[in-house]
C-alpha positions as a Markdown table, in Angstrom:
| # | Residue | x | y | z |
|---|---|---|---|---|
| 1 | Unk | -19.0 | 41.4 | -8.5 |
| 2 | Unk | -19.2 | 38.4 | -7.1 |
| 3 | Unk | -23.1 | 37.9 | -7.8 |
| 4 | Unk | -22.2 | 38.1 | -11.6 |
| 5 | Unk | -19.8 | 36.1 | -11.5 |
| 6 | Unk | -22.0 | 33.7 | -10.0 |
| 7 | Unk | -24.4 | 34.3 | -12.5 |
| 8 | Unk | -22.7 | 34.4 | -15.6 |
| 9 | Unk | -21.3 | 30.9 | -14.7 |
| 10 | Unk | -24.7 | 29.7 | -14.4 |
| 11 | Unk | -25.9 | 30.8 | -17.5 |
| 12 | Unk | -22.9 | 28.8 | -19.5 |
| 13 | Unk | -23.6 | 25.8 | -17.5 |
| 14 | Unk | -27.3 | 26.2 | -18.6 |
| 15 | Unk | -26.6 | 26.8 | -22.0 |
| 16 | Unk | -24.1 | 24.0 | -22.5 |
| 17 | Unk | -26.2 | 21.9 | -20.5 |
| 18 | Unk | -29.5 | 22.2 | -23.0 |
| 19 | Unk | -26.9 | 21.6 | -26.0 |
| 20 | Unk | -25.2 | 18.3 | -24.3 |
| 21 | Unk | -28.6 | 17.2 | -23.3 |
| 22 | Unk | -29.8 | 16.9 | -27.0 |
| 23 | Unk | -26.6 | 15.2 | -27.5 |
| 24 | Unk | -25.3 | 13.1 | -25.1 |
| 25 | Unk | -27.2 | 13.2 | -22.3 |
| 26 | Unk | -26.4 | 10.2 | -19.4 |
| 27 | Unk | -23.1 | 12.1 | -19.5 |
| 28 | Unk | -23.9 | 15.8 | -20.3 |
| 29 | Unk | -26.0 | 15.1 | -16.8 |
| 30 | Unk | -23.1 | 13.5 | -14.9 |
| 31 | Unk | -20.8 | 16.3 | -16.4 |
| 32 | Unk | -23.2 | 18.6 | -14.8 |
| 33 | Unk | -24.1 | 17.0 | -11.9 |
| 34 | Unk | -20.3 | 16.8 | -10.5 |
| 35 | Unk | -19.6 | 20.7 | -11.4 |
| 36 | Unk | -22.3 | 21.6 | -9.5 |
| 37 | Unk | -21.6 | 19.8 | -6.9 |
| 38 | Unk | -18.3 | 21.3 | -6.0 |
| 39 | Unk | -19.3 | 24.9 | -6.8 |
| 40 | Unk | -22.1 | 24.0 | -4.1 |
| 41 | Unk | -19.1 | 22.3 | -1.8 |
| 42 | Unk | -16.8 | 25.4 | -2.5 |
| 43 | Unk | -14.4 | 23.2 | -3.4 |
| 44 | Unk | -12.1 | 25.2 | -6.2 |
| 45 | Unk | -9.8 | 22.4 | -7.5 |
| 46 | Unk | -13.1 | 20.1 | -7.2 |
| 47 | Unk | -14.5 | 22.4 | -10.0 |
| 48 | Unk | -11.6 | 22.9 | -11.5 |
| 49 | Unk | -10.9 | 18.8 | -12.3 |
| 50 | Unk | -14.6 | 18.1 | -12.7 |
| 51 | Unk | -14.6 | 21.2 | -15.4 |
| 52 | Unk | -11.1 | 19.0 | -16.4 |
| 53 | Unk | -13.0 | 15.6 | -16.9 |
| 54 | Unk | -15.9 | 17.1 | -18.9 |
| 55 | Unk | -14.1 | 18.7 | -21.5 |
| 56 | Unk | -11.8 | 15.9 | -21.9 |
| 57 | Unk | -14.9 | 13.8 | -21.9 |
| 58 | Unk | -16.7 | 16.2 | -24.7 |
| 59 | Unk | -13.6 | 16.6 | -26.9 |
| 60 | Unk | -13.3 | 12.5 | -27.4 |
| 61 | Unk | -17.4 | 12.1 | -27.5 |
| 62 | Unk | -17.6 | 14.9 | -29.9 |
| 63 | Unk | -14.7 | 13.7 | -32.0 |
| 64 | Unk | -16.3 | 10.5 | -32.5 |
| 65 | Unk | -19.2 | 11.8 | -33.5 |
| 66 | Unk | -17.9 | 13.7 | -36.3 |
């Protein structure tokens, strides 16, 4: 179960990543770069705020884009 998890996850983070990277992409890889990070570290609430700051990040970038 665990291994799905795993990779299910990875396959949204690819997926967003390739459509961020077309967009925005100093920050799309920044996003990235800091969620990875603390899955690697196994850190929970690391993902969970890193996760936190991307979407907030996405929501104004995207909104001012419109």
């Amino acid at each position: 179960m665990t291994i799905r998890v795993g990779e299910t996850l990875i396959q949204l983070i690819e997926a967003a990543l390739e459509t961020s990277m077309q967009t925005l992409p100093g920050v799309a890889l920044k996003d990235h770069e800091a969620i990875y990070a603390a899955f690697q570290a196994g850190d929970e609430e690391a993902v969970k705020a890193a996760i936190e700051v991307s979407s907030e990040s996405w929501e104004t970038n995207l909104t001012y884009m419109s």
